[in-house]
C-alpha positions in Angstrom: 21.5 8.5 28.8 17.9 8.8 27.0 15.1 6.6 28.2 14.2 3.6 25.4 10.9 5.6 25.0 13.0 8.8 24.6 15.5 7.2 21.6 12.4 6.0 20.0 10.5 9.3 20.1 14.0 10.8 18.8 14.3 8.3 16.0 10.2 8.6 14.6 11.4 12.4 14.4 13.9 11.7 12.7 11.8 9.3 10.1 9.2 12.5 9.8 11.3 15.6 9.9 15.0 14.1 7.7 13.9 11.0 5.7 10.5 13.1 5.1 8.7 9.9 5.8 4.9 9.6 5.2 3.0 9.7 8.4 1.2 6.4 7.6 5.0 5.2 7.5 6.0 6.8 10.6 2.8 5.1 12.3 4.2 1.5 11.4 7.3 2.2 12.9 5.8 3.8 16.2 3.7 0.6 16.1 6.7 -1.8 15.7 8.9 0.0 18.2 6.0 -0.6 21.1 6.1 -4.4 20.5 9.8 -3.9 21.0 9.4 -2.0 23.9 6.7 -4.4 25.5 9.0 -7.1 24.8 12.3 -5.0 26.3 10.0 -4.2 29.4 9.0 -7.8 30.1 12.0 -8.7 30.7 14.0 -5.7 31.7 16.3 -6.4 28.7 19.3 -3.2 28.1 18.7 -1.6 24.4 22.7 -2.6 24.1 22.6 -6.1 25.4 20.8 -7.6 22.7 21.9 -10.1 21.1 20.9 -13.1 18.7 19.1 -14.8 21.4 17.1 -12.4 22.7 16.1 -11.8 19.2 14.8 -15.1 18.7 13.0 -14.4 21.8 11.5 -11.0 20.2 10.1 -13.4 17.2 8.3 -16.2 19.5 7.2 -13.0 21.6 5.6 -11.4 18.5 4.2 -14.8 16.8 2.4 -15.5 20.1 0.3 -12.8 19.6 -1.0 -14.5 16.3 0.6 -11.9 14.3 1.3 -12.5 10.4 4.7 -13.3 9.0 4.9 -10.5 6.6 4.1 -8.2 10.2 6.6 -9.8 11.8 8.8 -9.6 8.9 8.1 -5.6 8.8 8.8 -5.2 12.6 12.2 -7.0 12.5 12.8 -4.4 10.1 11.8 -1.2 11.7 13.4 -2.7 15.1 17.0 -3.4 12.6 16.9 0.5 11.2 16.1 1.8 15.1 19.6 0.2 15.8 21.4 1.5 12.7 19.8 4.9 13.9 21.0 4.1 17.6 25.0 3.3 16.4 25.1 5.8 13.4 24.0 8.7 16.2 26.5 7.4 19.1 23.2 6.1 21.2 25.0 2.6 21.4 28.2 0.9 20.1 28.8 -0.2 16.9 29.7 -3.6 17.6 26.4 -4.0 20.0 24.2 -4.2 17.2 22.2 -7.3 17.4 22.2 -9.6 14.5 18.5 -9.1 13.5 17.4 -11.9 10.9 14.5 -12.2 9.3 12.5 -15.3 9.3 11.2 -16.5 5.4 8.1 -15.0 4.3 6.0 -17.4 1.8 4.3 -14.9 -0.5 1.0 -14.9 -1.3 -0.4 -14.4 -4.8 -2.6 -11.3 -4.8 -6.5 -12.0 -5.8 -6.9 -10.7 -9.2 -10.0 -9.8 -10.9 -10.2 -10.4 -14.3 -11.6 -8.0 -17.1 -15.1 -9.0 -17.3 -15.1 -8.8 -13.2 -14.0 -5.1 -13.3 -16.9 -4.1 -15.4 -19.6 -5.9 -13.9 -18.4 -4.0 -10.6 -18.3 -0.7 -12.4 -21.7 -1.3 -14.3 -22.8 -1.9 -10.7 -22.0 1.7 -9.5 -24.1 3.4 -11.9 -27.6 5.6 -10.0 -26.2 4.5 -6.4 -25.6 7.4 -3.7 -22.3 8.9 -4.8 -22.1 6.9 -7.8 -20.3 9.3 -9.9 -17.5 10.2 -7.1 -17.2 6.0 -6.7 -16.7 5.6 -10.2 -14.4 8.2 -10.2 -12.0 6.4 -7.7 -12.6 3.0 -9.2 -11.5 4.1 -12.6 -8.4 5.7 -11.2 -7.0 3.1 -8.6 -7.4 0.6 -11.9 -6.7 3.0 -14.6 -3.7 4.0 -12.9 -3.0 1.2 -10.2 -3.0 3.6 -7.3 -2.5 2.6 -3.8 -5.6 3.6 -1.5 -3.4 6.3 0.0 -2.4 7.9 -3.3 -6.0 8.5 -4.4 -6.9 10.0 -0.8 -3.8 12.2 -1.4 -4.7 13.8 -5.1 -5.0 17.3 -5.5 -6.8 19.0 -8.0 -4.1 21.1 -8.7 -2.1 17.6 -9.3 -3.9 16.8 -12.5 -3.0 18.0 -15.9 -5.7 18.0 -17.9 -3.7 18.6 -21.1 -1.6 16.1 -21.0 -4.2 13.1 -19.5 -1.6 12.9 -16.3 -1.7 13.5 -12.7 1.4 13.7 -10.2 1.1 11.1 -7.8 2.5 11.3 -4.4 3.3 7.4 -3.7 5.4 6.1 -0.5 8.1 7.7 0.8 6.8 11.0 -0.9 8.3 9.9 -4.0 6.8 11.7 -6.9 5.4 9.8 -10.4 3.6 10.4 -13.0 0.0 8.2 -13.9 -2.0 8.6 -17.0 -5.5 9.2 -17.4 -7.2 6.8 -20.3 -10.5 7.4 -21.9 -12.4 6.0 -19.1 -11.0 7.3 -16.4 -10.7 10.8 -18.2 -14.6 10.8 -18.1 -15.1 9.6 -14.9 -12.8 12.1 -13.4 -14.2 15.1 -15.5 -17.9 13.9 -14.8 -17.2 14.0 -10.8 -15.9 17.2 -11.0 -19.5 18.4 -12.0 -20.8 17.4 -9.1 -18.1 17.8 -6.3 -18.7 21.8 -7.1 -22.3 21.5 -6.3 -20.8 19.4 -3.1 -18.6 21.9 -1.8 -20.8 24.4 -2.2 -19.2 28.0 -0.9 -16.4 25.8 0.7 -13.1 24.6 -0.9 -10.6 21.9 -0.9 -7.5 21.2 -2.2 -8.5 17.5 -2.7 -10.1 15.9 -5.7 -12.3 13.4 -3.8 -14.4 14.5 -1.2 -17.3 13.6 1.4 -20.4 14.6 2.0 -19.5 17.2 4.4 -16.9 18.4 1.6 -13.5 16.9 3.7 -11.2 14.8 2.7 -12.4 11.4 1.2 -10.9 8.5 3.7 -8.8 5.7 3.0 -11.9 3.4 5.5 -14.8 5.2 3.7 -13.1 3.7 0.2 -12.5 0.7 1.8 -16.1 0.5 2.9 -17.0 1.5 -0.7 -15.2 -1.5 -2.6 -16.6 -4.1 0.2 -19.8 -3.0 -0.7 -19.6 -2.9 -4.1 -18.3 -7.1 -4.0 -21.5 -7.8 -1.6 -24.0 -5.8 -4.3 -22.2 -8.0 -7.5 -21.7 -11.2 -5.3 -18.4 -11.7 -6.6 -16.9 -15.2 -5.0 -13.9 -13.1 -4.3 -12.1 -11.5 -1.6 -11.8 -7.9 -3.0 -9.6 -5.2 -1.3 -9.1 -1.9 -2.4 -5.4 -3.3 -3.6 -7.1 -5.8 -5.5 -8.0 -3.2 -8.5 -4.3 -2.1 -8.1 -3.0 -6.0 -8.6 -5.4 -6.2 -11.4 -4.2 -3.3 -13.4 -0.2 -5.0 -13.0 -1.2 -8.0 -14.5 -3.3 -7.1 -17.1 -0.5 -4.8 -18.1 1.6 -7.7 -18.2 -0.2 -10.1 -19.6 -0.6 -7.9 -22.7 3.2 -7.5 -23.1 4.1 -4.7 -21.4 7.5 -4.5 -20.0 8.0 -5.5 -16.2 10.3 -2.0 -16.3 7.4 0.3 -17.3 4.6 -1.4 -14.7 7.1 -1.0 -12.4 7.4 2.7 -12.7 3.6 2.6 -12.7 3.3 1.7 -10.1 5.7 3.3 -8.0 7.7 0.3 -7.0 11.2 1.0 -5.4 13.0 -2.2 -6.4 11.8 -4.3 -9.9 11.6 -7.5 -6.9 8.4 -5.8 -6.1 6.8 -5.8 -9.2 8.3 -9.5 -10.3 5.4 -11.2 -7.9 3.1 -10.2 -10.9 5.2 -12.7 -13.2 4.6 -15.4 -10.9 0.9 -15.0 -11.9 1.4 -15.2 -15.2 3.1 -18.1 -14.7 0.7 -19.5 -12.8 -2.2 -18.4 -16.1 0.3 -20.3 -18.4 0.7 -23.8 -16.5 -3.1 -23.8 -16.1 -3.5 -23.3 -20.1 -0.6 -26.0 -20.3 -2.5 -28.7 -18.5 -5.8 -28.0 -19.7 -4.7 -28.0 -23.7 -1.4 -29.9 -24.0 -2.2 -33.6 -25.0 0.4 -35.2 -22.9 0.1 -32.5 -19.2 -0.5 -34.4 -16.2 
């Protein structure tokens, strides 16, 4: 009989080499399956003698350590498709798989910036150090609601200049296609000036680049949009996600069908794009209450 640290080696290669799973995915798992294991180990528990109980134990176990619902959520989750891996591979029984619910997550509404916002942070980048190759990014991740991880992944040869598209790579190496508008057309086409004089006699498959001519990095971008709140002093929290949350709802709330932003944006199920009606509900009770004679 494998070790617990053995079936959960043998189940991340399963996520990397069969389900083809990113390996930012196949990090959250390996991260989820250690707070199982440190839980397991605390208490000497069996893999196959889990039951509803210990479960319960596994949640107070992980919300001790101050961790967020929506991370406890996601471990329940990668610790419920370890077991399914576990029964459908012979590893345990069938009937000893644990009952693994997961506790109510409230959801937060994302911060959203609104129009003016966006250009006042883009008016912003203009003569700073790597200004053009910033603008670049910002204009995509809005232009095209990408995910931080998407623009790091973009390769030059993933762009088709022709048509204004580029092939995105999104989770789960699912494939889409984004468009290129005016802006971002320009922004893109005016960094690509400049990132040949970067790379000098070297070469890269990827569109954004450092300074050293290696692959941009999902902290450095980070680090970019944090500094580009402080230099605009925006009373906002802004995250890299934040542009991408903006672009959804500004879709939206010019009519365009929930359907269409979610292919967008890469969304597996339409129940992750429907958070973005909640905030245009929210828009249209505060306009209610604000113009309607009779609103409380």
């Amino acid at each position: 009989m494998k070790t617990p640290t053995e079936l959960a080696d043998y189940f991340l290669q399963h996520l990397r080499v069969e389900r083809n799973l990113s390996k930012n995915t196949v990090g959250a798992y390996s991260a989820d399956l250690k707070k199982f294991r440190a839980f397991m180990e605390s208490d000497n528990y069996s893999l196959n003698r889990v039951d509803s109980e210990k479960i319960t134990a596994f949640i107070l176990f992980l919300k001790k350590q101050n961790l967020s619902s929506s991370t406890i959520v996601r471990t329940l989750s990668s610790v419920r498709n370890f077991y399914k891996f576990l029964a459908g591979h012979g590893f345990i029984k069938i009937n000893s798989l644990p009952l693994i619910e997961s506790p109510k997550v409230h959801r937060h509404l994302p911060e959203v910036l609104s129009k003016d916002e966006i250009t006042l942070l883009i008016k912003d980048l203009f003569g700073t150090k790597d200004g053009i190759r910033n603008l670049a990014v910002i204009e995509l991740i809005y232009g095209a609601g990408l995910r931080v991880s998407e623009i790091t992944g973009i390769k030059t040869g993933d762009i088709n200049f022709e048509n204004n598209q580029i092939k995105i790579t999104g989770k789960g190496n699912r494939e889409r296609i984004v468009f290129l508008n005016r802006n971002s057309l320009a922004a893109v086409n005016s960094y690509l000036a400049v990132r040949a004089k970067k790379l000098r006699n070297s070469a890269s498959p990827y569109l954004f680049v450092n300074s050293r001519g290696g692959k941009i990095s999902r902290q450095s971008i980070w680090k970019l949009i944090k500094k580009m709140s402080a230099v605009s002093k925006l009373d906002k929290n802004v995250f890299p996600h934040t542009f991408r949350h903006s672009f959804a709802t500004h879709l939206l709330e010019s009519g365009l069908d929930l359907r269409i932003v979610q292919e967008l944006l890469g969304h597996k199920t339409l129940a992750t794009t429907e958070i973005y009606t909640h905030i245009n509900k929210s828009q249209i009770k505060s306009v209610y209450k604000k113009f309607h004679p009779r609103s409380l």
